[in-house]
Gaussian input, Z-matrix of N, CA and C with variables (Angstrom, degrees):
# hf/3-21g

backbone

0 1
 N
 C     1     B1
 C     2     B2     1     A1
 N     3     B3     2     A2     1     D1
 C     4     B4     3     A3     2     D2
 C     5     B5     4     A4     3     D3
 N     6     B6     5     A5     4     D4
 C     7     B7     6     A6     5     D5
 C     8     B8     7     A7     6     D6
 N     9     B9     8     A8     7     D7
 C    10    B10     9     A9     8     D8
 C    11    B11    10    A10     9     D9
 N    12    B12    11    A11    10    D10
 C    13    B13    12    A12    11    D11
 C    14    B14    13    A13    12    D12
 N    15    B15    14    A14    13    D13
 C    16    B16    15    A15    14    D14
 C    17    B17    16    A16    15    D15
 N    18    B18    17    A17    16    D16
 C    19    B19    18    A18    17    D17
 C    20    B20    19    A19    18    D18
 N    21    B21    20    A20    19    D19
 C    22    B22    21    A21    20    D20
 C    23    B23    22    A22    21    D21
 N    24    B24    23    A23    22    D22
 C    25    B25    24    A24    23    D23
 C    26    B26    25    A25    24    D24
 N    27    B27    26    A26    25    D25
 C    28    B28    27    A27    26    D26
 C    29    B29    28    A28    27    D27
 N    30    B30    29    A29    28    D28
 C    31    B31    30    A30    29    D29
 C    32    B32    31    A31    30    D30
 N    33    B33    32    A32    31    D31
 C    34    B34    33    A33    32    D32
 C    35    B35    34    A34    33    D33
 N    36    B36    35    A35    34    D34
 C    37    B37    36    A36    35    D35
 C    38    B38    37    A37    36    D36
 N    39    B39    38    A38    37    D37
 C    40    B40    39    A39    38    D38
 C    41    B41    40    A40    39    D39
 N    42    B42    41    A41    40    D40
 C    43    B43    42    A42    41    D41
 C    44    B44    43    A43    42    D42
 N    45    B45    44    A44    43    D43
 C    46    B46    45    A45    44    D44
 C    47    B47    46    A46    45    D45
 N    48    B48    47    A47    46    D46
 C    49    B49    48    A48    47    D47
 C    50    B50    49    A49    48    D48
 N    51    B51    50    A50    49    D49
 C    52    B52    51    A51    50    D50
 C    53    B53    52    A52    51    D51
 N    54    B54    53    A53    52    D52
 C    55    B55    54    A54    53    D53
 C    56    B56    55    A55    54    D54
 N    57    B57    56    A56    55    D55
 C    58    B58    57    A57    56    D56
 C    59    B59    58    A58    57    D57
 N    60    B60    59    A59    58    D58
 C    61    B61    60    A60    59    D59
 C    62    B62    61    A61    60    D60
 N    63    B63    62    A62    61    D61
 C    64    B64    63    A63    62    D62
 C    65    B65    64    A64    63    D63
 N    66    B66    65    A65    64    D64
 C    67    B67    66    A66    65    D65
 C    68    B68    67    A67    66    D66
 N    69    B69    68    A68    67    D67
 C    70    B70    69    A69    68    D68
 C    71    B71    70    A70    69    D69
 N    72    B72    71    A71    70    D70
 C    73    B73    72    A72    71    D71
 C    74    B74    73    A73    72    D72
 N    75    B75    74    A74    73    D73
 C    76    B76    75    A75    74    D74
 C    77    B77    76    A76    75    D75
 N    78    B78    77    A77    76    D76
 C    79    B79    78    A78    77    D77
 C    80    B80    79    A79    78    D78
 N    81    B81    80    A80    79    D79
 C    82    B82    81    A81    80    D80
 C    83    B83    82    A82    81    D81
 N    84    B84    83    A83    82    D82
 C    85    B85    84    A84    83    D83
 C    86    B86    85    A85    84    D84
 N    87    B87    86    A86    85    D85
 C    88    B88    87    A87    86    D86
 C    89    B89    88    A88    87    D87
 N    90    B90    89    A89    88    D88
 C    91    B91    90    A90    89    D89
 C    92    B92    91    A91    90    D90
 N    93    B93    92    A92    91    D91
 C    94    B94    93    A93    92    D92
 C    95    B95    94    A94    93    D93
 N    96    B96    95    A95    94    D94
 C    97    B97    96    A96    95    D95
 C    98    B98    97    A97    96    D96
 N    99    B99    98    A98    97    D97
 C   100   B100    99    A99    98    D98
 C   101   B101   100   A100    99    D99
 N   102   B102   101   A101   100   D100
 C   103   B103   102   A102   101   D101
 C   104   B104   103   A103   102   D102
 N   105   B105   104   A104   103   D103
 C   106   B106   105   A105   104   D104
 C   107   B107   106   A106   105   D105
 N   108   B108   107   A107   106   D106
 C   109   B109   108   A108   107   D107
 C   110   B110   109   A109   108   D108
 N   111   B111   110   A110   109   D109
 C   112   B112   111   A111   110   D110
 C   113   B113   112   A112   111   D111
 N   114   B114   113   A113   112   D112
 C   115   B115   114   A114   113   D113
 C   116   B116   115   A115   114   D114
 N   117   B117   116   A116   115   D115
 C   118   B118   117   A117   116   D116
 C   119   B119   118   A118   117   D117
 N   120   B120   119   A119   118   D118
 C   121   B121   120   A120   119   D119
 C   122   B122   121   A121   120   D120
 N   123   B123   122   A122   121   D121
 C   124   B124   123   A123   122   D122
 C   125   B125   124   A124   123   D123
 N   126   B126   125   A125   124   D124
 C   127   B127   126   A126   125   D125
 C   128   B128   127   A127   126   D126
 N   129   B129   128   A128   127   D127
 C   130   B130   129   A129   128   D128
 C   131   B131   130   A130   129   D129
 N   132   B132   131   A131   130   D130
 C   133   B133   132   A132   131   D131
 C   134   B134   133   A133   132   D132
 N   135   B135   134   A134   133   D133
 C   136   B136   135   A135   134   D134
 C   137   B137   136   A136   135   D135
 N   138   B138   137   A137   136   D136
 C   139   B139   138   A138   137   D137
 C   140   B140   139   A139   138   D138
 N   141   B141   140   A140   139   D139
 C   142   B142   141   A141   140   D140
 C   143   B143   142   A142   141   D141
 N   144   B144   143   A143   142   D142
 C   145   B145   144   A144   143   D143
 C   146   B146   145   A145   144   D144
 N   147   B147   146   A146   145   D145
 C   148   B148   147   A147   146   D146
 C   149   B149   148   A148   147   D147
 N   150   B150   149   A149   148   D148
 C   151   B151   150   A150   149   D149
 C   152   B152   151   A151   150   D150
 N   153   B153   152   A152   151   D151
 C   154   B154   153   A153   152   D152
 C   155   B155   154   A154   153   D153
 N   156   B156   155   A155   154   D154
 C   157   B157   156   A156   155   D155
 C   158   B158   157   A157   156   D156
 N   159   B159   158   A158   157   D157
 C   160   B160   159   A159   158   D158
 C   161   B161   160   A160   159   D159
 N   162   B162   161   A161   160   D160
 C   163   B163   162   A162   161   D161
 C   164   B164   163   A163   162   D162
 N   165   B165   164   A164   163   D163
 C   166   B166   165   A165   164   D164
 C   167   B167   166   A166   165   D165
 N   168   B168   167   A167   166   D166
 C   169   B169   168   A168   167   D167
 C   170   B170   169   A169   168   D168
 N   171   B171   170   A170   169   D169
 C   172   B172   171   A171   170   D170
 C   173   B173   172   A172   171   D171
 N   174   B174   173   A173   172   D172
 C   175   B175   174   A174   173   D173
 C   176   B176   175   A175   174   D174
 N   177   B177   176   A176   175   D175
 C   178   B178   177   A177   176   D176
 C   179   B179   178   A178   177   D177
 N   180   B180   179   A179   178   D178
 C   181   B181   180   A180   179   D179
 C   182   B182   181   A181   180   D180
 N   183   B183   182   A182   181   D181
 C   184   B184   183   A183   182   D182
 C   185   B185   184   A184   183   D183
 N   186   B186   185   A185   184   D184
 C   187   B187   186   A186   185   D185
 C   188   B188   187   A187   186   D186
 N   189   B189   188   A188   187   D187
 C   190   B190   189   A189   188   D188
 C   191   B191   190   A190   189   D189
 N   192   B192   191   A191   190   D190
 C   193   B193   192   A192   191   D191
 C   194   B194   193   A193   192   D192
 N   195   B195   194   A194   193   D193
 C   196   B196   195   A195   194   D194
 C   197   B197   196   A196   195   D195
 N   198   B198   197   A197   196   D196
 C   199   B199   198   A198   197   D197
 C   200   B200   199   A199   198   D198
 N   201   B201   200   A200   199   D199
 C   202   B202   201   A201   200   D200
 C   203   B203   202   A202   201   D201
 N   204   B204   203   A203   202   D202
 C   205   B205   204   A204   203   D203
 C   206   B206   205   A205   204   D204
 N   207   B207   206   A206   205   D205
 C   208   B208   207   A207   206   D206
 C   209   B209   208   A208   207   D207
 N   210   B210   209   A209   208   D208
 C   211   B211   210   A210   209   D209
 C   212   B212   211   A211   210   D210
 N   213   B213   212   A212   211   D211
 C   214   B214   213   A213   212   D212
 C   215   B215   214   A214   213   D213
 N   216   B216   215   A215   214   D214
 C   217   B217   216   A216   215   D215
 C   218   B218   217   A217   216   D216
 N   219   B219   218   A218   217   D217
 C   220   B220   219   A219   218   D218
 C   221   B221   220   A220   219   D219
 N   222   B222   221   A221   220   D220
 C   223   B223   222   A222   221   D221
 C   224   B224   223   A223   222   D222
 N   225   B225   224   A224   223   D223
 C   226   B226   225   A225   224   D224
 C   227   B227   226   A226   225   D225
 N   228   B228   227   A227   226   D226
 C   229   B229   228   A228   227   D227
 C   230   B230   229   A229   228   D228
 N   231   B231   230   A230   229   D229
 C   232   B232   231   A231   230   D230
 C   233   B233   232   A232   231   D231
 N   234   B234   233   A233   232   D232
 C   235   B235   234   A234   233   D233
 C   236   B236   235   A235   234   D234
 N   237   B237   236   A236   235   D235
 C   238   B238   237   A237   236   D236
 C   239   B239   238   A238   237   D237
 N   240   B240   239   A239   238   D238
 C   241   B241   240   A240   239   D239
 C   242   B242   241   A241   240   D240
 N   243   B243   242   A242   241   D241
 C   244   B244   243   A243   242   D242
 C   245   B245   244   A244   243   D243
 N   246   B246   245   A245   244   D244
 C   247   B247   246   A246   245   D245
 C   248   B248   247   A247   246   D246
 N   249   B249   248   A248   247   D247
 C   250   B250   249   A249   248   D248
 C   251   B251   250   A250   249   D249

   B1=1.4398
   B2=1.5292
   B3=1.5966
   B4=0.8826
   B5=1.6901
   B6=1.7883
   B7=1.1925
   B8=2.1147
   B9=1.4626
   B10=1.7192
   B11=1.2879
   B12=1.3717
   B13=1.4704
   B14=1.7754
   B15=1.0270
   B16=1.5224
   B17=2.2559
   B18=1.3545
   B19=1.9858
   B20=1.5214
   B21=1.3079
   B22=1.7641
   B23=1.8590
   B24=1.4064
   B25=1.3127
   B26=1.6454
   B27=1.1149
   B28=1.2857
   B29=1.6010
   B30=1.9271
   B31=1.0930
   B32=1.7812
   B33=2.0105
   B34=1.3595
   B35=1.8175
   B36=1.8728
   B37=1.4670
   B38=1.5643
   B39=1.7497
   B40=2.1296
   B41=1.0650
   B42=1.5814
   B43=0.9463
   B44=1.8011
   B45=1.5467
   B46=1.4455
   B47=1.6166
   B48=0.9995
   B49=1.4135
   B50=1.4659
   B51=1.4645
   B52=1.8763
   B53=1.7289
   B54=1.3812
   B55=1.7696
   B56=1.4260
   B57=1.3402
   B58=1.8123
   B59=1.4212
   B60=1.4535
   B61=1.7530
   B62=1.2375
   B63=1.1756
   B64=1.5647
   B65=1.0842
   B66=1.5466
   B67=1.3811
   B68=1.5374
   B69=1.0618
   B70=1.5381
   B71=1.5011
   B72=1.7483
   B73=1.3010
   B74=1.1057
   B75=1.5969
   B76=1.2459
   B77=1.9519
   B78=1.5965
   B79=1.2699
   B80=1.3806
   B81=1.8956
   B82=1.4339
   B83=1.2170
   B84=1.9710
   B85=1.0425
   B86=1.8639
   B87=1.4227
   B88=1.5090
   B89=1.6264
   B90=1.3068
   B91=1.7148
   B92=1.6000
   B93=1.6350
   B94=1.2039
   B95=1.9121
   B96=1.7926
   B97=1.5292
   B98=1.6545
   B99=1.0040
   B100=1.4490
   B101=1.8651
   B102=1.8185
   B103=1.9119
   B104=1.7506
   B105=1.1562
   B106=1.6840
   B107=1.6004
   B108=1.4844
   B109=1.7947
   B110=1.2380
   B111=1.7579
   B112=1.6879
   B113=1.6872
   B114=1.2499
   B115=1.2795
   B116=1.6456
   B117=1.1124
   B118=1.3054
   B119=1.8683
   B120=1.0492
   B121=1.5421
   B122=1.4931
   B123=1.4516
   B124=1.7741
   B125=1.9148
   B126=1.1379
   B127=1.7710
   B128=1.4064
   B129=1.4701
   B130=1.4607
   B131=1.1504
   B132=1.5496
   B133=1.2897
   B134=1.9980
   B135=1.2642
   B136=1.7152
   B137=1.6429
   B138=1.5612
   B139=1.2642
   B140=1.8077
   B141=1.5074
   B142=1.5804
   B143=1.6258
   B144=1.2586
   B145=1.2542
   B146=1.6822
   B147=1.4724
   B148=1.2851
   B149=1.3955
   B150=1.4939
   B151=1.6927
   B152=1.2134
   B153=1.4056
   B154=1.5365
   B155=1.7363
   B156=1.3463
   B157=1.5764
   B158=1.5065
   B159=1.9560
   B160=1.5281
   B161=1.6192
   B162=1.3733
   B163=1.3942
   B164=2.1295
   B165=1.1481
   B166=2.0353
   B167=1.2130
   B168=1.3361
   B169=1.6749
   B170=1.7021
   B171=1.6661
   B172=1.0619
   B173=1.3077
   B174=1.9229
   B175=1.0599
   B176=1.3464
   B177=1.5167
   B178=1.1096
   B179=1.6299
   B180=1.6672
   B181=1.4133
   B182=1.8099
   B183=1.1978
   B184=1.2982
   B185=1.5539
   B186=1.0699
   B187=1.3790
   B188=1.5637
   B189=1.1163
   B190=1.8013
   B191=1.2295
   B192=1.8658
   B193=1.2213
   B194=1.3737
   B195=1.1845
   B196=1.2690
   B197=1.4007
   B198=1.5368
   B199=1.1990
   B200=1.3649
   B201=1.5782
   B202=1.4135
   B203=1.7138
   B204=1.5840
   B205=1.6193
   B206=0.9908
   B207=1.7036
   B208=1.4685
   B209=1.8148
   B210=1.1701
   B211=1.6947
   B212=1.6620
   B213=1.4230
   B214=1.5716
   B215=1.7072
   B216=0.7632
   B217=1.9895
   B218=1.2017
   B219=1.5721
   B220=1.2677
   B221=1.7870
   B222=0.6200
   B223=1.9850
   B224=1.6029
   B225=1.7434
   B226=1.3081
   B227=1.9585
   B228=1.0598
   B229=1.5633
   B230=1.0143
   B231=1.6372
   B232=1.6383
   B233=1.5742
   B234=1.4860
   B235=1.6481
   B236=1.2180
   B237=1.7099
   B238=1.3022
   B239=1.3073
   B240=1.6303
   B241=1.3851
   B242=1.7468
   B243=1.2227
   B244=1.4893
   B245=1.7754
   B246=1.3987
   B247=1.6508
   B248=1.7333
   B249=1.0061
   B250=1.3876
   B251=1.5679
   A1=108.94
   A2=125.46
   A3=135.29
   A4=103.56
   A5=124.26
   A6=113.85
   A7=95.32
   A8=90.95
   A9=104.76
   A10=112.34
   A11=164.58
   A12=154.79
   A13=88.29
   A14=124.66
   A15=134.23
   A16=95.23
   A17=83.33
   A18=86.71
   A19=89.90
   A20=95.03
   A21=105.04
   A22=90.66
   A23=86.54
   A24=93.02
   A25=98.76
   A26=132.12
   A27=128.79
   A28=96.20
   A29=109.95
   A30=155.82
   A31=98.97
   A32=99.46
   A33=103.98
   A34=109.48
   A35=95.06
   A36=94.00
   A37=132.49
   A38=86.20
   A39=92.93
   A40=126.12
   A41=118.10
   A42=103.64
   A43=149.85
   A44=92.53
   A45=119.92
   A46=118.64
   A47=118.09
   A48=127.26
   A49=117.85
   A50=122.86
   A51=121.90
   A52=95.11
   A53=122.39
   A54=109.56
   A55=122.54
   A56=105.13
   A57=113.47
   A58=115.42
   A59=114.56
   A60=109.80
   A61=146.95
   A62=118.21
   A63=108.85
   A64=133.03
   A65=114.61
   A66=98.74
   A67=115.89
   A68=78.90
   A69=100.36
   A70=126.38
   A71=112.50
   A72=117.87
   A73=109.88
   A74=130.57
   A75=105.18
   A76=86.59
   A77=123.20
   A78=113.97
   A79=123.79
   A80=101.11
   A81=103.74
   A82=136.37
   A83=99.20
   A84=135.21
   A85=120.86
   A86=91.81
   A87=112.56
   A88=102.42
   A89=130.54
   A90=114.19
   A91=114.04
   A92=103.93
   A93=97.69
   A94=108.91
   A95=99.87
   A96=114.91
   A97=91.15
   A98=124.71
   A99=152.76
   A100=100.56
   A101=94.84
   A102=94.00
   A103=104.91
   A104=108.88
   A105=113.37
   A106=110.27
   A107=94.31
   A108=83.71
   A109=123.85
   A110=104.70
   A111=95.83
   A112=123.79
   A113=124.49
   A114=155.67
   A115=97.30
   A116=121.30
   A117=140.11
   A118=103.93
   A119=116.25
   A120=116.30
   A121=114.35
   A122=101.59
   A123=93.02
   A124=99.66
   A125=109.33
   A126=107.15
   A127=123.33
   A128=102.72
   A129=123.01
   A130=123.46
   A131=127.11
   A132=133.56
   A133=89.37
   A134=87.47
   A135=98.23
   A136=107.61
   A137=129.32
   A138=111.16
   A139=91.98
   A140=116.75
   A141=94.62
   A142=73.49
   A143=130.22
   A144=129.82
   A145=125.14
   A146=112.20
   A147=122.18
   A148=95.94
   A149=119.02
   A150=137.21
   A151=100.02
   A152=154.57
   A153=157.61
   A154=88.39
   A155=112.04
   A156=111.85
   A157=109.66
   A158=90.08
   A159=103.05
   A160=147.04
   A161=88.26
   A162=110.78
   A163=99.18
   A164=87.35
   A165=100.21
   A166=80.93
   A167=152.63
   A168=146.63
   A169=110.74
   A170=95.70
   A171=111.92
   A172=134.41
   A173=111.51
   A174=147.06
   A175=99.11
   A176=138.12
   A177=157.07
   A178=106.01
   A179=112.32
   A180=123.92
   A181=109.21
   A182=91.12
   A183=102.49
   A184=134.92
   A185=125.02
   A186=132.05
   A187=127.02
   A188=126.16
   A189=123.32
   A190=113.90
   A191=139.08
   A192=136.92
   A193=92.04
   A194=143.47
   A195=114.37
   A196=113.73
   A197=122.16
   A198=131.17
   A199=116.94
   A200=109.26
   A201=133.02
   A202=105.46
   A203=116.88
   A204=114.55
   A205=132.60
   A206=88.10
   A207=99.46
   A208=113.22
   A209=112.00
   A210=138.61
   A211=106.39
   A212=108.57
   A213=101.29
   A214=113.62
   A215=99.62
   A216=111.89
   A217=111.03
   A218=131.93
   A219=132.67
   A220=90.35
   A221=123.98
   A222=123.40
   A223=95.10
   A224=130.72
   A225=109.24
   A226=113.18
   A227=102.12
   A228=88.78
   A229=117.45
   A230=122.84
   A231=106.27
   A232=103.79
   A233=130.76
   A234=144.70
   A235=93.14
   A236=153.17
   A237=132.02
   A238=101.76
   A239=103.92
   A240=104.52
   A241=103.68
   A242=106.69
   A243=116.32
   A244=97.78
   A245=118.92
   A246=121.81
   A247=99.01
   A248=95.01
   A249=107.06
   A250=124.30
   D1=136.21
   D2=-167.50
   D3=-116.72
   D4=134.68
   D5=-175.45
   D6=-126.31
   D7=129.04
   D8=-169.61
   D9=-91.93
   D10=84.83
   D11=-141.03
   D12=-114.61
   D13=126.87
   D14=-177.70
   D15=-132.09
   D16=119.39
   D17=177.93
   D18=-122.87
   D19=137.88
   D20=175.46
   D21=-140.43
   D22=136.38
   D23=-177.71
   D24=-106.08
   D25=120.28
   D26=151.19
   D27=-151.90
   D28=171.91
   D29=163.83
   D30=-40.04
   D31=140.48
   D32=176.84
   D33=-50.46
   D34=-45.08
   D35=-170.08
   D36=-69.32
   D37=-13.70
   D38=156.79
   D39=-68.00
   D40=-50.91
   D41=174.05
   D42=-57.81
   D43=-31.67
   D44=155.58
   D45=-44.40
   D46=-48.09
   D47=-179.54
   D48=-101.98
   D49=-21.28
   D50=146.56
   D51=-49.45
   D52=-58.93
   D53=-172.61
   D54=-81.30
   D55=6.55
   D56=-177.21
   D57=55.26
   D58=23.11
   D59=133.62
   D60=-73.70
   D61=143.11
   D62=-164.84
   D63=-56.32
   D64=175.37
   D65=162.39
   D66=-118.62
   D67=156.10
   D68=-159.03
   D69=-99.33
   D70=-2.93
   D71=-167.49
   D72=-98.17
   D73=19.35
   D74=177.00
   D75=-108.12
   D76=-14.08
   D77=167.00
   D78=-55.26
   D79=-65.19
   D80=153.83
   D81=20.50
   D82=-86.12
   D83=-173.80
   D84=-45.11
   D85=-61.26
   D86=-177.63
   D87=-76.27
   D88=-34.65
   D89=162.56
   D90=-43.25
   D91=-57.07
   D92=-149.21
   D93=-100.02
   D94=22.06
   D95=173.40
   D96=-92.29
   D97=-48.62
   D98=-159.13
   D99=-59.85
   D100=-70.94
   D101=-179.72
   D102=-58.06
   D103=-39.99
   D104=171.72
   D105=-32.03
   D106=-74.91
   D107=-168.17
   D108=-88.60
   D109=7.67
   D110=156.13
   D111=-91.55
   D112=-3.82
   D113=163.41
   D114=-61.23
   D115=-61.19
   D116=-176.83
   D117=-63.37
   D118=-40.71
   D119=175.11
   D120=-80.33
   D121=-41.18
   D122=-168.06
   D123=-104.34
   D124=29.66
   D125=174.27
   D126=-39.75
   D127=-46.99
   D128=165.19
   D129=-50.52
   D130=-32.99
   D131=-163.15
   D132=-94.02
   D133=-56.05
   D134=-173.90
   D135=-55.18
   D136=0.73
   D137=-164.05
   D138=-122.29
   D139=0.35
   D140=-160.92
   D141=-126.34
   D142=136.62
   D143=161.74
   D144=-50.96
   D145=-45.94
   D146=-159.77
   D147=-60.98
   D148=-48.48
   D149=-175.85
   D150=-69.13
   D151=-18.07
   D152=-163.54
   D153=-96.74
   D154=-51.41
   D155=-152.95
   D156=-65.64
   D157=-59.05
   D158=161.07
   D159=-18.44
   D160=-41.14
   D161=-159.28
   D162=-99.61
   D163=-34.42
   D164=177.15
   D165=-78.44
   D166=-86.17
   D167=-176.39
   D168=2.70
   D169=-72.31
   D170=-159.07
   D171=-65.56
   D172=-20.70
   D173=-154.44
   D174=-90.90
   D175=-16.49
   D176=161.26
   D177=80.86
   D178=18.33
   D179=-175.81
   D180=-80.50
   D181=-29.65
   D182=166.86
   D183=-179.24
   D184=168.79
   D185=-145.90
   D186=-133.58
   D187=126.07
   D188=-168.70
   D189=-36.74
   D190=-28.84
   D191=173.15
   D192=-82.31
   D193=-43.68
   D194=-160.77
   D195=-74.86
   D196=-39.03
   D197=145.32
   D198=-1.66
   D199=-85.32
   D200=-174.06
   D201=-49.17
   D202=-33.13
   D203=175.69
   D204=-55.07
   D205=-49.62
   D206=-171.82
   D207=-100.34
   D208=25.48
   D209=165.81
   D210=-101.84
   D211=-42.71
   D212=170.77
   D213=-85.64
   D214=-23.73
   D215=167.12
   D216=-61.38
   D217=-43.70
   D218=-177.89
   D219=-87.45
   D220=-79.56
   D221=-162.92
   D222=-34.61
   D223=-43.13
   D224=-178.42
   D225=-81.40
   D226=-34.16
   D227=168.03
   D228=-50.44
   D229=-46.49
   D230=-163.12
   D231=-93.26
   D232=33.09
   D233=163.58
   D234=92.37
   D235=1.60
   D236=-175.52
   D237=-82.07
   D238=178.15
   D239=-170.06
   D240=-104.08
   D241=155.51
   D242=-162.06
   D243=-118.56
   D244=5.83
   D245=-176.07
   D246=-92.46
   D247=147.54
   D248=171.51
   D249=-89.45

């Protein structure tokens, strides 16, 4: 048995384009211009909890039991206990 070790040094964006995947940085770009200036609008909301909670409440994305599920879902995966 024969073992071949081949190191090529190039750039993420060479390599991407030696395999003819795209590129991706001008998407990238606009996600993470995008979470920026909504980060930038709701700072206020993001800095006081009561206004963070409120506002996830309200959004109807989610809800204090579901919360509480998936808080007892994580404590029993990682072996804690989920009994009251």
């Amino acid at each position: 048995m024969m073992k071949i070790t081949f190191n090529v040094d190039c750039t993420p964006a060479e390599a991407r384009a030696f395999f003819g995947l795209p590129d991706v940085q001008p998407v990238n770009d606009m996600i993470v211009s995008s979470m920026v200036e909504r980060t930038k609008q709701n700072l206020d909301t993001l800095s006081d909890p009561k206004a963070f909670w409120e506002r996830a409440m309200a959004t109807g994305t989610g809800n204090m039991e579901a919360f509480q599920n998936m808080f007892a879902a994580g404590m029993k995966a990682s072996g804690g206990s989920d009994k009251k």
